[in-house]
N, C-alpha and C positions, 0 to 999 in steps of 0.2 A: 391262591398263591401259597404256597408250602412256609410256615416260619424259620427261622433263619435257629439254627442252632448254634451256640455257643459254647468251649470249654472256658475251665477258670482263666486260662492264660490269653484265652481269645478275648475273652470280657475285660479282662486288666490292660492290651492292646487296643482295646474298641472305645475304653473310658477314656483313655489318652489322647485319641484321635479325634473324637468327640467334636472338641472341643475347638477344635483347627480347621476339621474335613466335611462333617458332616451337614454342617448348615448351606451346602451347597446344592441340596438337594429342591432347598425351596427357592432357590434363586435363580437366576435368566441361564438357560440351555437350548440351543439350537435346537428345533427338531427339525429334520432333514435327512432323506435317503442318501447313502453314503455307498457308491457301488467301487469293485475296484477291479481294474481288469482283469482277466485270469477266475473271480470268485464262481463257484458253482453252488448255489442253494438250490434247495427243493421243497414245495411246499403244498402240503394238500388243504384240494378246497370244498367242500362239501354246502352242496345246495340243497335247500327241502321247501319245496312246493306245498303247499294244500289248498286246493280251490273249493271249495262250499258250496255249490249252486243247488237251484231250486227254480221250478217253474217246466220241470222239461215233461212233455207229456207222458204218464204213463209209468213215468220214475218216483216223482217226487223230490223230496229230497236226496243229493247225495254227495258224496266226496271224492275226489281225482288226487289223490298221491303221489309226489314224483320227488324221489331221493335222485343226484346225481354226486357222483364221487368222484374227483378228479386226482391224479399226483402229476404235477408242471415242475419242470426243471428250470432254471433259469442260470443261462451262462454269460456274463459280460465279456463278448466283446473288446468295447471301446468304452474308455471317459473319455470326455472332452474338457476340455481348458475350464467351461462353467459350469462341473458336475454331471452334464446330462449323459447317462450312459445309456450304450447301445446293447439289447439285452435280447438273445437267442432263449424262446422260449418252447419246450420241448413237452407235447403229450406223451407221457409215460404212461398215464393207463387209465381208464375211465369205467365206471360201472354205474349204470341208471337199473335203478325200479320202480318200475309204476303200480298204483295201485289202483285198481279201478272198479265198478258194480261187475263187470264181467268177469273179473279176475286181478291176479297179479302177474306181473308181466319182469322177466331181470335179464338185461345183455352185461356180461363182465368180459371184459378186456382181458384179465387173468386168467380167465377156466377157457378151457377145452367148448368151442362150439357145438352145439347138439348137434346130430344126424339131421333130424326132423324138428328143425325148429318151428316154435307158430312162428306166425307171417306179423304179428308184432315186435317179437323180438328181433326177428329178418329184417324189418325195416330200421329200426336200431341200430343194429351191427352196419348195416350199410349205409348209414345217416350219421350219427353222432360218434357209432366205431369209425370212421374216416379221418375221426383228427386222432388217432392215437397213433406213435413214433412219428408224428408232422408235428414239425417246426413254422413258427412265425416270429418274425421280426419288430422289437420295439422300440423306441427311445425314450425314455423317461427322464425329466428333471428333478433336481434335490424334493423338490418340495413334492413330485407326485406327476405330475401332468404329462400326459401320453402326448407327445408331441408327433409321433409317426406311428404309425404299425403298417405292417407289407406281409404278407403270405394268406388270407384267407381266398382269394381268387384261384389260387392254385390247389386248395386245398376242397373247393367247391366245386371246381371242374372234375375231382375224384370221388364227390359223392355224386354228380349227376350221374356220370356213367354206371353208379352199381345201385341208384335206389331208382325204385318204379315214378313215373308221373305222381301217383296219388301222395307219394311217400313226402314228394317232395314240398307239398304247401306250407309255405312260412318258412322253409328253409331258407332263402333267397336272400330274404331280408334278415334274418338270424344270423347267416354265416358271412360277416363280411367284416372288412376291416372294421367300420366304424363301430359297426356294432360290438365286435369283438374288442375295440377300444373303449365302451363303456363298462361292458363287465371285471374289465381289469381295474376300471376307477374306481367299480366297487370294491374289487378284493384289496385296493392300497389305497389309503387313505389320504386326503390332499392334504399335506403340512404347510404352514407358514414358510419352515425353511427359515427362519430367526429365530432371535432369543425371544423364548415367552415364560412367562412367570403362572403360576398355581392358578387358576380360576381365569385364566384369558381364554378369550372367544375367539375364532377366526370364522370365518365360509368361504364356499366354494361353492359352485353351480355347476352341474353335469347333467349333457343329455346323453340320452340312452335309445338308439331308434329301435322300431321295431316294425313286425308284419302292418302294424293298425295306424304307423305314425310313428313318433317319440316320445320319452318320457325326460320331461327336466324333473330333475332333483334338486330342489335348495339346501343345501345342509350345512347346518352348526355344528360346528367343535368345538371344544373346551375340553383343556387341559386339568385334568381333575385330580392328581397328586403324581408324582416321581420317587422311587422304590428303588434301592440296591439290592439286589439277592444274586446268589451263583454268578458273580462275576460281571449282571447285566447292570443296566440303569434303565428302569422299564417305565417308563411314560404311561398312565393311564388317562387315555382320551375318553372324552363320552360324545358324542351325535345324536343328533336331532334333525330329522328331515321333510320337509315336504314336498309333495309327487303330484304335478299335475299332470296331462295328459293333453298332445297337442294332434290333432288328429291328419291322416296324410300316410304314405307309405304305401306299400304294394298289398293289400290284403290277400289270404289265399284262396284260391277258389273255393265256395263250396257247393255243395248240391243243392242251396234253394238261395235265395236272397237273404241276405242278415247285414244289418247293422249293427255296430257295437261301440257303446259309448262307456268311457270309465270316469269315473268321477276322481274326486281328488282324494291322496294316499298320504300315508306319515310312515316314518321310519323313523328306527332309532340304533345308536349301536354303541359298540367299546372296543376298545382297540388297545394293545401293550405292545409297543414302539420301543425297542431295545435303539436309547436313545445315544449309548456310547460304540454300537455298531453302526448303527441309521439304518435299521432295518427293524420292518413288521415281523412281531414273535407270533403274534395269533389276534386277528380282527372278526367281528360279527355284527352282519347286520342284519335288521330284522324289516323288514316291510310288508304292510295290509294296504292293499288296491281295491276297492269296491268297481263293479261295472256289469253292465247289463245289455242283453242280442235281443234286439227284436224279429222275428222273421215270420214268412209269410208259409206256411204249409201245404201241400200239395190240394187240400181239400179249401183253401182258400181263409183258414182260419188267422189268426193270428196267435204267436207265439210270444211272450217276453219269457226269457230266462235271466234269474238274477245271480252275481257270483261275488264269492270275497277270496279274494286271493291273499296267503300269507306265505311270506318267504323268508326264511334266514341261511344269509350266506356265510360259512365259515370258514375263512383260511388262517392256516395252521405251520408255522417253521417247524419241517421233520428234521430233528435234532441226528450228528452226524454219531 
């Protein structure tokens, strides 16, 4: 966070006030999302993957890379009488790169499509490129909680038609409201939505489904100082989380039998809640998953591979 500069005349202003204004920073302020009809923010989110595994025949060890960069629009709608607003949320543009032992692989929304694409990035552009200019629909309360979302079935009827059968496993269960309702949990943070003082704690509980089952997340917040700069009142939250893993869901097909079991995960994260707007300035969270595929070989062997997955999600108020 940038220091706050001061002239002489500003200091001789700022001593005065002091005295009257300032001590309000350590004392009780709502935190709570404050949407208003009409508002358009935009805000980018950027996800970075790294899996670790080991055990795979013939490889060793190695690492799977996967940057995804998003820009989401968000247009309110509707408030309602108890804050909860109704928020049009719009893919502007998205760009993944994978990084993998065979290569690097990058679909962007922004550039010009190749002639002769490989057939990795083809399956991209027709898979995850299908949410960009698509809108879905959400409602969200003061304090955070996705109360509805509606448009990813529509939105998955237009990747089936442009991606291959193979293209499509895990999609299913990836692309759908609910699940689309957990990653937005992660990108906003759940507030109390009261007045809380310097060093209070709250929680929240979210699951997150996926191809393998669900993931509940328990996570702590604490309110860990309140800052004026450039006009804001910036909330610094800190998290603390734990991830188990409840097994169930549609797994994807694959070419041999596998099993896959994860163990239990921690996360942690920071978050600056521009607490005189009620709105997220910039959140990140960070999460390590441990889990391990057993599978059976065509030669009859057995296989365990073991993997650690790290992730940090970061979204970002693009400033107007």
């Amino acid at each position: 966070m940038k220091p706050i500069r001061l002239g002489v005349g500003s200091v001789l202003i700022a001593f005065v006030a002091l005295g009257a204004g300032s001590s309000l920073l350590g004392q009780e302020g709502a935190l709570r999302y404050r949407w208003n009809k009409g508002d358009v923010l935009r805000y980018r989110v950027i996800q970075t993957t790294n899996a670790a595994m080991s055990g795979i025949p013939g490889m060793g060890e190695m690492n799977v890379t996967n940057t995804m960069t998003q820009v989401q629009q968000f247009t309110t709608t509707d408030v309602a009488a108890d804050g909860a607003a109704t928020l049009q949320v719009k893919f502007e543009s998205l760009k993944m790169e994978m990084g993998t032992p065979m290569g690097t692989f990058v679909y962007d929304s922004a550039a010009p499509p190749p002639q002769n694409p490989d057939q990795m990035v083809a399956q991209l552009a027709a898979s995850v490129g299908a949410l960009v200019g698509e809108s879905i629909t959400l409602v969200m309360t003061p304090n955070g909680n996705i109360q509805k979302m509606e448009g990813m079935a529509r939105i998955m009827e237009k990747v089936q038609k442009s991606t291959p059968a193979m293209g499509m496993a895990g999609l299913e269960s990836l692309m759908t409201d609910d699940s689309m309702k957990g990653s937005f949990g992660q990108s906003f943070a759940h507030l109390p939505g009261t007045a809380v003082k310097t060093g209070e704690t709250w929680k929240h509980d979210l699951v997150m489904p996926n191809p393998f089952g669900t993931m509940n997340v328990a996570t702590q917040y604490s309110l860990k100082a309140v800052e004026s700069t450039g006009g804001k009142e910036l909330a610094q939250i800190l998290s603390t989380a734990t991830i188990k893993a409840a097994p169930g869901g549609k797994p994807p097909a694959m070419p041999m039998p596998m099993t896959i079991q994860f163990s239990d995960g921690t996360g942690d994260g920071e978050i600056f809640f521009d607490r005189r707007a009620g709105r997220t300035q910039r959140a990140t969270f960070n999460t390590t998953m441990p889990m391990t595929m057993n599978m059976t070989a065509p030669d009859g062997s057995t296989v365990n591979i073991s993997a650690l997955t790290k992730t940090t999600m970061t979204t970002e108020l693009i400033e107007k």
